[in-house]
Structure formats: C-alpha cells, structure tokens
N, CA and C atoms as an extended XYZ file, in Angstrom:
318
Properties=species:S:1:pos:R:3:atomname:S:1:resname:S:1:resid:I:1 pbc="F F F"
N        33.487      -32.911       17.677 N   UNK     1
C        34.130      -31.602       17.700 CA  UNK     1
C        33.483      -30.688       18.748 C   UNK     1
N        32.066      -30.975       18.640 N   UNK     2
C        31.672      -30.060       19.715 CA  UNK     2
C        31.749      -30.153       21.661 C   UNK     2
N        32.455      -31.627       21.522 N   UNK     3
C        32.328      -32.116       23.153 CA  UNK     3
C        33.876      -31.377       23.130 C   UNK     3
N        34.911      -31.572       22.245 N   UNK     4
C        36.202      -30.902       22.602 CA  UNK     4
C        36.008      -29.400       22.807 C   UNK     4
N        35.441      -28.506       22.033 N   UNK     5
C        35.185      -27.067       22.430 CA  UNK     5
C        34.348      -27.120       23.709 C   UNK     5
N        33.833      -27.797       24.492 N   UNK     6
C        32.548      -27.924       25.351 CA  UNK     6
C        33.721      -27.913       26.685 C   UNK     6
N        34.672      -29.208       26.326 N   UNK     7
C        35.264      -29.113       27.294 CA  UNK     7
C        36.993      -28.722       27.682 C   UNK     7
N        36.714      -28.215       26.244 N   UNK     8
C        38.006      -26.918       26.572 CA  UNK     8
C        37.826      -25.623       27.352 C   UNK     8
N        36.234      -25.598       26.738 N   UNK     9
C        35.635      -24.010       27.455 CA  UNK     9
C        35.694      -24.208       29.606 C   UNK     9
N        35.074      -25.836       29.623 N   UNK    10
C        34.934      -25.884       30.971 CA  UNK    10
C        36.342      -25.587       31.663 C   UNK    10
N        37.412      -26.529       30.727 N   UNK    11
C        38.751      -26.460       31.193 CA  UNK    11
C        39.421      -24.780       31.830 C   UNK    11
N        39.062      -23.740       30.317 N   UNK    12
C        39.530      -22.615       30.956 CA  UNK    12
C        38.313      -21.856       32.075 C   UNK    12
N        37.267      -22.328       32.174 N   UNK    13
C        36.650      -21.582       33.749 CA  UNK    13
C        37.507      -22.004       34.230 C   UNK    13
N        37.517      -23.418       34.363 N   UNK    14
C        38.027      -23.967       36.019 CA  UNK    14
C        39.146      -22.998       36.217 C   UNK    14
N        40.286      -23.091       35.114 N   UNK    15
C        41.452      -22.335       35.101 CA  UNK    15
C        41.305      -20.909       35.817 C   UNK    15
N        40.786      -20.159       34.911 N   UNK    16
C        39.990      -18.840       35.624 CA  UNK    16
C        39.989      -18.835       36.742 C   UNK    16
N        38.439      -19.478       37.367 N   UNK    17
C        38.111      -19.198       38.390 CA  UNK    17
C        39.193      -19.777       39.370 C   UNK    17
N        39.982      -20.964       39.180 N   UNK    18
C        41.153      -21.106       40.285 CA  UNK    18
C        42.085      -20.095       40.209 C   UNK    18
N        42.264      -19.482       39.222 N   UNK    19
C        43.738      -18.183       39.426 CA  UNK    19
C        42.733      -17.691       40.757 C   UNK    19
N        41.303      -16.979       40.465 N   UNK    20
C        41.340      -15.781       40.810 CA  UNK    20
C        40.882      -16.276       42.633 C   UNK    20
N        40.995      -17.375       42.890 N   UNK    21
C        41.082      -18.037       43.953 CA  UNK    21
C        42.556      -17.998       44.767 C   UNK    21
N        43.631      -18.288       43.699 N   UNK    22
C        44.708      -18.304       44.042 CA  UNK    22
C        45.730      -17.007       44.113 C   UNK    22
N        44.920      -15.653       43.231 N   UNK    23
C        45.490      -14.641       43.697 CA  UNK    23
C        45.325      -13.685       44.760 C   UNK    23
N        43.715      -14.543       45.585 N   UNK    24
C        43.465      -13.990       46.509 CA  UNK    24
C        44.462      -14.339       47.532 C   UNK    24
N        44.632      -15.768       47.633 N   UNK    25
C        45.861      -16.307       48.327 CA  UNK    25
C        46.836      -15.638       48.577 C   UNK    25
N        47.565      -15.005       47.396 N   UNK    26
C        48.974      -14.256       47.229 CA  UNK    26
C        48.592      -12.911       47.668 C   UNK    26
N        47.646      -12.096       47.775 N   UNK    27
C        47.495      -10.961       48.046 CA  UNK    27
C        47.504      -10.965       49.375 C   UNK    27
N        46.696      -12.243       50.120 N   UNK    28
C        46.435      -11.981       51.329 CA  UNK    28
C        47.743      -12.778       52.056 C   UNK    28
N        49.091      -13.448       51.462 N   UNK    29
C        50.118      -13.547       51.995 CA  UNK    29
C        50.997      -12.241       51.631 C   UNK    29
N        50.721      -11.417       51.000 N   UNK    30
C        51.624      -10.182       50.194 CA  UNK    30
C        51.352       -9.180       51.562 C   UNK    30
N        50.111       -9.561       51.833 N   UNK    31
C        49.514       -8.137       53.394 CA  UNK    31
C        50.326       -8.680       54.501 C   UNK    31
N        50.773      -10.445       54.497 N   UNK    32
C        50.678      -10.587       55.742 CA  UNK    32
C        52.514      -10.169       56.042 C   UNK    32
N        52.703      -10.476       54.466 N   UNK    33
C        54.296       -9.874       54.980 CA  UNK    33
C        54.689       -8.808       55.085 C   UNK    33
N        54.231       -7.876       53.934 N   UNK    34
C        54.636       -6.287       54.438 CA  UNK    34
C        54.386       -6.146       56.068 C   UNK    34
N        52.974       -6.669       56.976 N   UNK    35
C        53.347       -5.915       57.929 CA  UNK    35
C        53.862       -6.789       58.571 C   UNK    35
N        54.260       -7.850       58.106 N   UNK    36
C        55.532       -8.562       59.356 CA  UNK    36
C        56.874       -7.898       59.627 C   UNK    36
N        56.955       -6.962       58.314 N   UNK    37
C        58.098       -6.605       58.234 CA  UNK    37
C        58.219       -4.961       57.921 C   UNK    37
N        57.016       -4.228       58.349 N   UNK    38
C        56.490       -2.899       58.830 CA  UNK    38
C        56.289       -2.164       57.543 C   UNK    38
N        55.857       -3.166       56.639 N   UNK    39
C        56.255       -2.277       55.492 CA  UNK    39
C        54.654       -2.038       54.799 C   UNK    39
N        54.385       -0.881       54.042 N   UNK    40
C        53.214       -0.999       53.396 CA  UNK    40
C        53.095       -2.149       52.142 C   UNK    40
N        51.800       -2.085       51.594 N   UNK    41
C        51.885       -3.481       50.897 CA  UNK    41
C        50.808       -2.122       49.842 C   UNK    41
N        51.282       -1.976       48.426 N   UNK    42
C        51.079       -0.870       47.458 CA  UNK    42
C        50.169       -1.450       46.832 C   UNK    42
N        49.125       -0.689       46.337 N   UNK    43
C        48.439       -0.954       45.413 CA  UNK    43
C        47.202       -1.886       45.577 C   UNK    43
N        47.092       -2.896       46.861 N   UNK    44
C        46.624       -3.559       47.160 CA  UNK    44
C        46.488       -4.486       46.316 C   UNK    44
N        47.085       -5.333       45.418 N   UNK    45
C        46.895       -5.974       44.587 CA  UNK    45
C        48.252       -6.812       44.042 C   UNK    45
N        48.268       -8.166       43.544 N   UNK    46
C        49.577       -8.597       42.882 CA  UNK    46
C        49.145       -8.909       41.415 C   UNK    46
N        50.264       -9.038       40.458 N   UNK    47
C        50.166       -9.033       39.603 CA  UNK    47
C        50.691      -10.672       39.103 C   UNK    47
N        50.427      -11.325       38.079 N   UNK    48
C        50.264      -12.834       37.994 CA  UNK    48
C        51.415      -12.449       36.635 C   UNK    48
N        52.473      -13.598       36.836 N   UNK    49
C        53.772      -13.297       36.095 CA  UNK    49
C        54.334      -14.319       35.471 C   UNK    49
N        54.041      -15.753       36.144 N   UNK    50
C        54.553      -16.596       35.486 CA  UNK    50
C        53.803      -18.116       36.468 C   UNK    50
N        53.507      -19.308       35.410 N   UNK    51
C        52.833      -20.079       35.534 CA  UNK    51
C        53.250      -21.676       34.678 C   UNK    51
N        53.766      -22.158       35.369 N   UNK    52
C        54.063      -23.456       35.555 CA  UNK    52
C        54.003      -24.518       36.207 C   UNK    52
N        54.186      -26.030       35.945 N   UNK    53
C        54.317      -27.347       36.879 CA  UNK    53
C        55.073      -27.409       37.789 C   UNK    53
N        54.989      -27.798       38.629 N   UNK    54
C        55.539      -28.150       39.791 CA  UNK    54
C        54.854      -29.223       40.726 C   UNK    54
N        56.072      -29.907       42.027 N   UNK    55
C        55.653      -31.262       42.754 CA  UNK    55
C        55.491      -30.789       43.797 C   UNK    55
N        54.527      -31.421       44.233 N   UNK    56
C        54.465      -30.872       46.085 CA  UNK    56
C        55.466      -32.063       46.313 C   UNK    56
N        54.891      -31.828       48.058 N   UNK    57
C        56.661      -32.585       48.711 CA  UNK    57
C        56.068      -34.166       49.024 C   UNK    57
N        55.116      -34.269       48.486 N   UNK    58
C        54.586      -35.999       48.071 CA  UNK    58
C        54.444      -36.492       46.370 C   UNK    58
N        54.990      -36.086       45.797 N   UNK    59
C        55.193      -35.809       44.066 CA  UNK    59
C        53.856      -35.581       43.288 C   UNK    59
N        53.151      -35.303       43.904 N   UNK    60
C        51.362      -34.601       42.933 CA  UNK    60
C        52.373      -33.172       42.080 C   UNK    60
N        51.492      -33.800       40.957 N   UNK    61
C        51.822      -32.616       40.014 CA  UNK    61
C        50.702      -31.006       40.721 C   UNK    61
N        51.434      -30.144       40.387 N   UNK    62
C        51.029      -28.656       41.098 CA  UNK    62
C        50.750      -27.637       40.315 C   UNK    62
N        50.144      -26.420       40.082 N   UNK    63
C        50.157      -25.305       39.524 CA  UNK    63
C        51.165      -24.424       40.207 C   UNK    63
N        52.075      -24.160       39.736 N   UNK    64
C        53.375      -22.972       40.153 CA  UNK    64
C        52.802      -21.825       39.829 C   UNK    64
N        52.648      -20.668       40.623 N   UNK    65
C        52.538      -19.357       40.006 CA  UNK    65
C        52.874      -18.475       40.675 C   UNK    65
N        53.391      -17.486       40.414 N   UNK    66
C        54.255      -16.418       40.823 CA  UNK    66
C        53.370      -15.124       40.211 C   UNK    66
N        53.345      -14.328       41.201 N   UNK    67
C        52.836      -13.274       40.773 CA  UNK    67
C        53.869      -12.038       41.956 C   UNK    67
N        53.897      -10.556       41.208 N   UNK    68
C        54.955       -9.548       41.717 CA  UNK    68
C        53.969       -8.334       42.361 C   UNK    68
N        54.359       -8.019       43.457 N   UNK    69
C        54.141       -6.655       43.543 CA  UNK    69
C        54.626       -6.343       44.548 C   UNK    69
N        54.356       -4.629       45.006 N   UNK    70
C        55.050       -3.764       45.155 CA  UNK    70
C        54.965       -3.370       47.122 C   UNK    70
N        55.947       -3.012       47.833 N   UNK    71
C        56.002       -2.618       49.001 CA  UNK    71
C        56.520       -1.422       49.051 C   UNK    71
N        56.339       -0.321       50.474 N   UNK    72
C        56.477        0.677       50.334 CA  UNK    72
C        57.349        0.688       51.772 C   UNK    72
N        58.687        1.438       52.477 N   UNK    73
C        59.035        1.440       53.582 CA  UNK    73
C        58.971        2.379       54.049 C   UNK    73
N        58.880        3.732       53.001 N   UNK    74
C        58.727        4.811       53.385 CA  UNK    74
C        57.599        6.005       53.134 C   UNK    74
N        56.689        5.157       52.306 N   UNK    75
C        55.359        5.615       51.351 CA  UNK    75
C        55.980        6.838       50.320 C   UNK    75
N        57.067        6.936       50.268 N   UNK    76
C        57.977        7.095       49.168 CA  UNK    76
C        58.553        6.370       48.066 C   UNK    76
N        59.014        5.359       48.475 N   UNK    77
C        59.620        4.170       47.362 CA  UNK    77
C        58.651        3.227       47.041 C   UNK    77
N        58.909        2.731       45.782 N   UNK    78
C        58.265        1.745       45.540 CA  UNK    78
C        59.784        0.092       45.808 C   UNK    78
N        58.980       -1.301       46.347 N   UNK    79
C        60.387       -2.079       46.290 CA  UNK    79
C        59.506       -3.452       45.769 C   UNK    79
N        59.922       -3.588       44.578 N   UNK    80
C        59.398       -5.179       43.841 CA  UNK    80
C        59.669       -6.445       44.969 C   UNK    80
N        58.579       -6.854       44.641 N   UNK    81
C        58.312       -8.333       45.029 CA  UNK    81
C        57.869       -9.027       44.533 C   UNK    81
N        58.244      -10.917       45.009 N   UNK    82
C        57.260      -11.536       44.303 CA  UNK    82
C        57.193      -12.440       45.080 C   UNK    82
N        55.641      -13.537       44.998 N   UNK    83
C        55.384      -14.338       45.884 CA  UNK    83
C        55.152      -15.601       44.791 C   UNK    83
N        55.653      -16.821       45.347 N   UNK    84
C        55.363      -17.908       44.518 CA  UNK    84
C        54.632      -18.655       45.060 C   UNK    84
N        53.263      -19.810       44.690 N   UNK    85
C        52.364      -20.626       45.224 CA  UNK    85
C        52.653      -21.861       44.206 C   UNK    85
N        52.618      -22.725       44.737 N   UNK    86
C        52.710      -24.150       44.607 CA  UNK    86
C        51.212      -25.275       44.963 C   UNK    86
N        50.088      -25.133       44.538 N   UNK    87
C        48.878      -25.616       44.817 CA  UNK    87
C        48.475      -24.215       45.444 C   UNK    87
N        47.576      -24.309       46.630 N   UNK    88
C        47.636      -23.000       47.510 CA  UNK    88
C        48.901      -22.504       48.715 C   UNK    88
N        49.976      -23.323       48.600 N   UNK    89
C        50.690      -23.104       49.428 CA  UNK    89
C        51.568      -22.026       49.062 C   UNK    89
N        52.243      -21.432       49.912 N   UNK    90
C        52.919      -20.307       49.847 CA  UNK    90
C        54.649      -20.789       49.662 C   UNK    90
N        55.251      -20.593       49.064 N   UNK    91
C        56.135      -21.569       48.830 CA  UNK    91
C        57.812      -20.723       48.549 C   UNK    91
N        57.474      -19.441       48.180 N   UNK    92
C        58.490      -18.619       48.162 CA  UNK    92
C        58.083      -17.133       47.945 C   UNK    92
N        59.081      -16.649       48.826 N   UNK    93
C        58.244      -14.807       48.811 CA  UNK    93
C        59.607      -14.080       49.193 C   UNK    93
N        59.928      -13.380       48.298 N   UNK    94
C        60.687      -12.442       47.964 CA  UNK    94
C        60.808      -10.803       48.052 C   UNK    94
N        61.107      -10.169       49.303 N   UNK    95
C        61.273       -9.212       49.416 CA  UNK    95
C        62.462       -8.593       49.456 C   UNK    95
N        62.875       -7.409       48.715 N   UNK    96
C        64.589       -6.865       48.888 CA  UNK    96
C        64.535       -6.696       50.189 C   UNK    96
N        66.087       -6.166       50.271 N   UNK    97
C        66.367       -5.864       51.612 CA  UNK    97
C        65.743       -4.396       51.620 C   UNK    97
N        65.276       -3.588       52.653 N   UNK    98
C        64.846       -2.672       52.739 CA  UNK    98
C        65.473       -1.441       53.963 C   UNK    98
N        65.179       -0.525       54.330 N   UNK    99
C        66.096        0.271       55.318 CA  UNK    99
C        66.147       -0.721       56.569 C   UNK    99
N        64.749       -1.253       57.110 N   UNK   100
C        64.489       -1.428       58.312 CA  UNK   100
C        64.840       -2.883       58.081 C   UNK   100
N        65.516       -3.811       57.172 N   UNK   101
C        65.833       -5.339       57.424 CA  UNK   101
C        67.107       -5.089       57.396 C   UNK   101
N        67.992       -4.529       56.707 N   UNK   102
C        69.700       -4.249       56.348 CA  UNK   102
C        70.204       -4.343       57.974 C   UNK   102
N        71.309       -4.917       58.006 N   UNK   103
C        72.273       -4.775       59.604 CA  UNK   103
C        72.962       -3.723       58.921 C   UNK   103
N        73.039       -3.189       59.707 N   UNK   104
C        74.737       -1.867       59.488 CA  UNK   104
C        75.740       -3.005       60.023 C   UNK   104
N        77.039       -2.957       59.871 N   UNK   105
C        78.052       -3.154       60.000 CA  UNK   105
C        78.945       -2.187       60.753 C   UNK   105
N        78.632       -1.080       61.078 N   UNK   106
C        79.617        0.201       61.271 CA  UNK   106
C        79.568        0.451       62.860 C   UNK   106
C-alpha cells in the first residue's frame, strides 16, 4: 500500500511540474501571436482549461491541453482565446477576428 501512495505522489509531481513546463510553452506562444497580429497579449498569463489524450502525427499517445486567455486590440477590449498543445507542440491557437484581421467588403 505504501509503494502505491509513493508512486502516485511521484506520478502527480511529474504531472505538476510538466503542466507548469507546458504553460510556459502556451504563454510564450500566446506573446508570440498577439504581436504577430499587433495585438496586446492581457494579463500576461493563460489559464489551463481542459486536458486530455491525444496522437502525435507518428501515433505516441500525447497530453492535449488547452488553456484560454485574453488579447487586447485596443487596450480597451478584452477578446478570448485559446491555445491548444499536443506534447510541447503548438497545435491549435485560436484568436477571434479582431478590427485589424476583418477584410471590409465595402
């Protein structure tokens, strides 16, 4: 009984300490897009939202995690985002449309 608590405990460091590995990841892809796309990046920080399996593109099982936060276009608005990681890879990132991405039509 005591090697299973021993190495459940190790199980959640590792866990731990890889999020907080992997939300550095997402923060520092969260900076790189706001200013790709001129926008402020709020709060300096993302928030961790959802966490699941997933395959990389050679079928290894993966940690999925998605975490949301916030951009600014006008240091007025706030505009939700979210970035998804797949191992450490960056794998989907979600920004609305904002003033400065929209085409006019007119």
């Amino acid at each position: 009984m005591d090697t299973v608590l021993l190495l459940a405990a190790i199980v959640a460091a590792w866990l731990w300490l890889d999020s907080l590995h992997k939300r550095d990841i997402a923060v520092a892809a969260g900076k790189q897009a706001a200013q790709r796309y001129g926008l402020q990046f709020l709060d300096d920080t993302v928030a961790f939202t959802h966490l699941w399996v997933g395959r990389d593109d050679v079928g290894r099982l993966q940690l999925r995690r998605t975490y949301d936060f916030e951009v600014s276009g006008t240091g007025a608005d706030r505009l939700p985002c979210s970035i998804t990681l797949l191992g450490r890879r960056v794998v989907a990132l979600d920004i609305p449309p904002h003033r400065d991405n929209v085409v006019s039509l007119h």
